[in-house]
N, C-alpha and C positions, 0 to 999 in steps of 0.2 A: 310510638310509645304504646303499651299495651298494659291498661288497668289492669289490676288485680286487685280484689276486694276480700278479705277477709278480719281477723279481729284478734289481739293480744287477749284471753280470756284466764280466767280464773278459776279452778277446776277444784270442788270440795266435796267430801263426802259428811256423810250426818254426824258419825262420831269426831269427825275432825274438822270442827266450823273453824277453829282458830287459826288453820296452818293449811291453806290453799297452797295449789301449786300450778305455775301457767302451763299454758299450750297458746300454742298457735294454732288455726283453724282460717284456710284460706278457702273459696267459696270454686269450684269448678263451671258449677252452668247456673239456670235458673233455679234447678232445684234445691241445689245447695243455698244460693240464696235466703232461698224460702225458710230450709231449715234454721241456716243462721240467725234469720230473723226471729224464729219463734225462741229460738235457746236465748237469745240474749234478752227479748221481752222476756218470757216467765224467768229469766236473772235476775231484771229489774223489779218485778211484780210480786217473784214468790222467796226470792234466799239472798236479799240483800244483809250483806252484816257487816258495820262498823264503815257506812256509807257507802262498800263494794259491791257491785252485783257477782255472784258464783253463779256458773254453770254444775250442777248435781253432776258427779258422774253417772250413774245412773238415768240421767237425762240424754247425756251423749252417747252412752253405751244401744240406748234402744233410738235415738234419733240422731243420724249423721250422714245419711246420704247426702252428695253431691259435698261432701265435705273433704277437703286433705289436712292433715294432724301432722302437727310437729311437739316432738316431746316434751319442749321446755330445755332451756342451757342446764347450767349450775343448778338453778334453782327447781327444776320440773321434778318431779315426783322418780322418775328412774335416777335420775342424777344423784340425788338425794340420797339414794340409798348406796352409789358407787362410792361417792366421795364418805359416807359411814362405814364403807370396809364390808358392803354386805353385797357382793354382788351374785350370788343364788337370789335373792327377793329383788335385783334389778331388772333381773332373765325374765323372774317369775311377772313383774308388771311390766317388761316389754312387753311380755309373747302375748299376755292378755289385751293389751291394747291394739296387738296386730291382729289378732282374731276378731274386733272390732269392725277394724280401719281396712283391713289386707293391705293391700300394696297401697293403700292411699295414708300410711304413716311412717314417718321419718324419725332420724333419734337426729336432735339437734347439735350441731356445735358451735363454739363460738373461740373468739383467742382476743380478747379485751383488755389483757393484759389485769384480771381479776383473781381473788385468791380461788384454788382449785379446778379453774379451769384445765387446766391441763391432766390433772388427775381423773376428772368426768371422760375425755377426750379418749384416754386409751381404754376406761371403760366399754366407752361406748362402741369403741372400734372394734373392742373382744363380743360383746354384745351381736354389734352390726353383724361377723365373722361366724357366728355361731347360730341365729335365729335367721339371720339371711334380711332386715333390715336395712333399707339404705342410710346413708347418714346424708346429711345437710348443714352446708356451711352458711350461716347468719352472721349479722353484726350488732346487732341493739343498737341501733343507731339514733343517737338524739338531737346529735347538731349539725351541720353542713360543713363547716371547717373543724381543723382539730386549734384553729384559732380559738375559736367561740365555747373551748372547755369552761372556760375560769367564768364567762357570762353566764352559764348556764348553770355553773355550779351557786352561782349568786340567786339565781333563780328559785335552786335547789332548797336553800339557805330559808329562803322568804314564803316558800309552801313550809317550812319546817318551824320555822318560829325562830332559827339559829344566825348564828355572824358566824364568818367565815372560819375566823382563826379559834372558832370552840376548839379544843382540843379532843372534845369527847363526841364528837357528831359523827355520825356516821359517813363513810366514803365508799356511796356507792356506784361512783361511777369513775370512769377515767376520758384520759384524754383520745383515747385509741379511738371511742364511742362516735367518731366523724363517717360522713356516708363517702366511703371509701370506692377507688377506682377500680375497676374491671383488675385491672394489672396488681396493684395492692393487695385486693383478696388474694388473687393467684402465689403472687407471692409467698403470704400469710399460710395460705394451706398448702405450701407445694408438695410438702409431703403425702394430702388428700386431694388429691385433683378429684377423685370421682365425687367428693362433698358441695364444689363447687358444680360440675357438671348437674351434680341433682336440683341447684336450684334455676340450671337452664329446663332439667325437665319438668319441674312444676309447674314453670309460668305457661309452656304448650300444654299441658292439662287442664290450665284454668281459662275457661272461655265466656267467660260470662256476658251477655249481648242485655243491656238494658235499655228499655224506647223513652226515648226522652222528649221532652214537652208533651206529654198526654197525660191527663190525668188518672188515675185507678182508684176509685171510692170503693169503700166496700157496699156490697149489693144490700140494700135497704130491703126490709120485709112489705114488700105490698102485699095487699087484699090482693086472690082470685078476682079475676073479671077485669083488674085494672093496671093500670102502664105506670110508672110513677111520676111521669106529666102528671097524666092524669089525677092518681092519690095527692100528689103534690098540689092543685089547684084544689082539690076536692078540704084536705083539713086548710089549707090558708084561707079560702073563705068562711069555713065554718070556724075558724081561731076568729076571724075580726068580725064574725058575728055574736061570738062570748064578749069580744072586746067593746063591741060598740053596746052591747044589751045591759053592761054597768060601768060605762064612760061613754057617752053621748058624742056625736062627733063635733068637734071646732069648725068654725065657718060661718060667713057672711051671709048665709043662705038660709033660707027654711032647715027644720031636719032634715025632710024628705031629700032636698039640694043636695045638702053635706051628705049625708049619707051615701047620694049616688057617685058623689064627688069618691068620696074613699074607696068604694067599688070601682070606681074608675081608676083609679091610681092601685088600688091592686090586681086588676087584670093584666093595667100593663109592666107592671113589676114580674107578674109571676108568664106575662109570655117572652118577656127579656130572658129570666131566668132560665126558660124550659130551649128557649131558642141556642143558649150558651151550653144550653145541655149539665146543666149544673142544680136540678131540683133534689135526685140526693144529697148533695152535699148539703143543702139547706135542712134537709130530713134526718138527719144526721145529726147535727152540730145541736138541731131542737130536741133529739132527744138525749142526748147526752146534757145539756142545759136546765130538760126538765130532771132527768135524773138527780144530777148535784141538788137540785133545790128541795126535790125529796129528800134528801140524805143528810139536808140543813147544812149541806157545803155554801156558802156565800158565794152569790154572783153578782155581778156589778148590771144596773141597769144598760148598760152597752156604751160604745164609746167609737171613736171613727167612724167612718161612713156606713158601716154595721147598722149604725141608732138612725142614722136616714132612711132607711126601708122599713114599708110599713107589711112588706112580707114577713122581716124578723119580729115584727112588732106582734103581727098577728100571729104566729108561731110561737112567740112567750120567749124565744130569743133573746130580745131586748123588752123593755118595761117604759119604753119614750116614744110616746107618740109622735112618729117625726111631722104630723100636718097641722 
């Protein structure tokens, strides 16, 4: 079995926040990745509307390497305009999104047994015929059996607020919507066999190799001169030296005692840490931690085994002295 990763997204421009249209956007190598990553973060961060994140076009037009596009079915932006009677302005946002994409964008199809589908389908195929476009055959697939319609539509029902038998709810989906056999598809488009064929060439195009079990932080800003071992032991002694200079340390002992006591349990804290190779991620987590409490975002004094180390303590991480 051979992963492929990419993302069902939501594609808007400025004057028309209310009326997105999908794409598909499958990821090729690492780069693609990469890209994928930042478009769907600044989705979440910068043009989320009415709980959805968009991708700007404008965002994918200037960033989309390592990226493959598919047009969107019924719903996608050229469809839209076939199934309106307009297809001169379908041509016209093919051809601009394959001057985008080149050969790494497809016009989608589907046969779900939905209204218009078939009217998008010879579109697309005049479209495909004329611009030189491949097509691709899809399913929208939302359940494993075509058993499992009526449960899912129940599902459908309970994100919706609705009962089944409303008369007036919407029916957007059917029973066709099941992850279909090899032989099925073939069936379904036998008319387009080359639609099928292209979604054998995608998946050899998509190659994406990701290393798994190893960690990637992002690289922490050290000082010139030093390693982040190093900075990393360098502020956690000097945090539980603010700490102890107006909260005295606990203990059985002299101050001098405790005091060495707590130096002593954070050396060996912070050569545990540097030995796991894990002091950014400490460097890290403390300042995004201090940040919110600038910002009088509410942080909780720490909680699980976090609030036992008195590296997080001395860090301002947590606010519990674990000794």
């Amino acid at each position: 079995i051979k992963p492929i990763a990419g993302a069902d997204v939501l594609i808007t421009h400025p004057e028309e926040l209310q009326n997105p249209y999908p794409m598909t956007l499958f990821v090729q190598d690492a780069q693609g990745y990469r890209t994928l990553s930042r478009l769907l973060s600044k989705a979440f961060r910068e043009n989320q509307h009415q709980g959805q994140p968009q991708i700007r076009a404008e965002w994918l037009e200037q960033e989309n390497e390592g990226l493959i596009a598919l047009s969107g079915p019924r719903q996608g932006q050229i469809a839209r305009q076939v199934i309106a009677g307009n297809l001169p302005e379908a041509q016209r946002i093919a051809a601009h999104w394959q001057s985008v994409f080149g050969d790494r964008f497809y016009l989608e199809i589907q046969r779900t047994r939905r209204a218009q589908e078939e009217t998008w389908i010879a579109g697309a195929v005049e479209i495909s015929s004329s611009l030189g476009i491949p097509l691709v055959a899809t399913n929208d697939v939302r359940f494993l059996e075509s058993s499992e319609f009526e449960a899912h539509e129940a599902r459908v029902c309970i994100h919706q607020g609705r009962v089944l038998d409303d008369p007036r709810r919407p029916k957007d989906y059917t029973e066709e919507q099941y992850l279909k056999s090899e032989a099925a598809m073939a069936e379904l488009f036998a008319d387009l066999p080359e639609a099928l064929a292209n979604t054998v060439g995608i998946a050899i195009r998509c190659n994406l190799k990701l290393t798994l079990g190893q960690n990637f932080l992002p690289q922490f800003p050290i000082p010139d001169g030093l390693t982040v071992a190093e900075y990393f032991a360098k502020v956690s002694r000097e945090g539980l030296d603010e700490r102890l200079a107006k909260r005295p340390p606990v203990g059985s002992g002299s101050l001098e005692e405790n005091t060495q006591s707590y130096r002593e349990r954070l050396e060996l804290e912070v050569g545990v840490i540097n030995q796991m190779d894990f002091p950014g991620y400490f460097l890290i987590v403390a300042d995004f931690i201090q940040w919110a409490k600038s910002q009088g975002i509410p942080v909780g004094p720490g909680r699980g085994s976090g609030a036992g180390s008195l590296v997080a303590y001395a860090l301002k991480i947590t606010d519990l002295d674990p000794i």
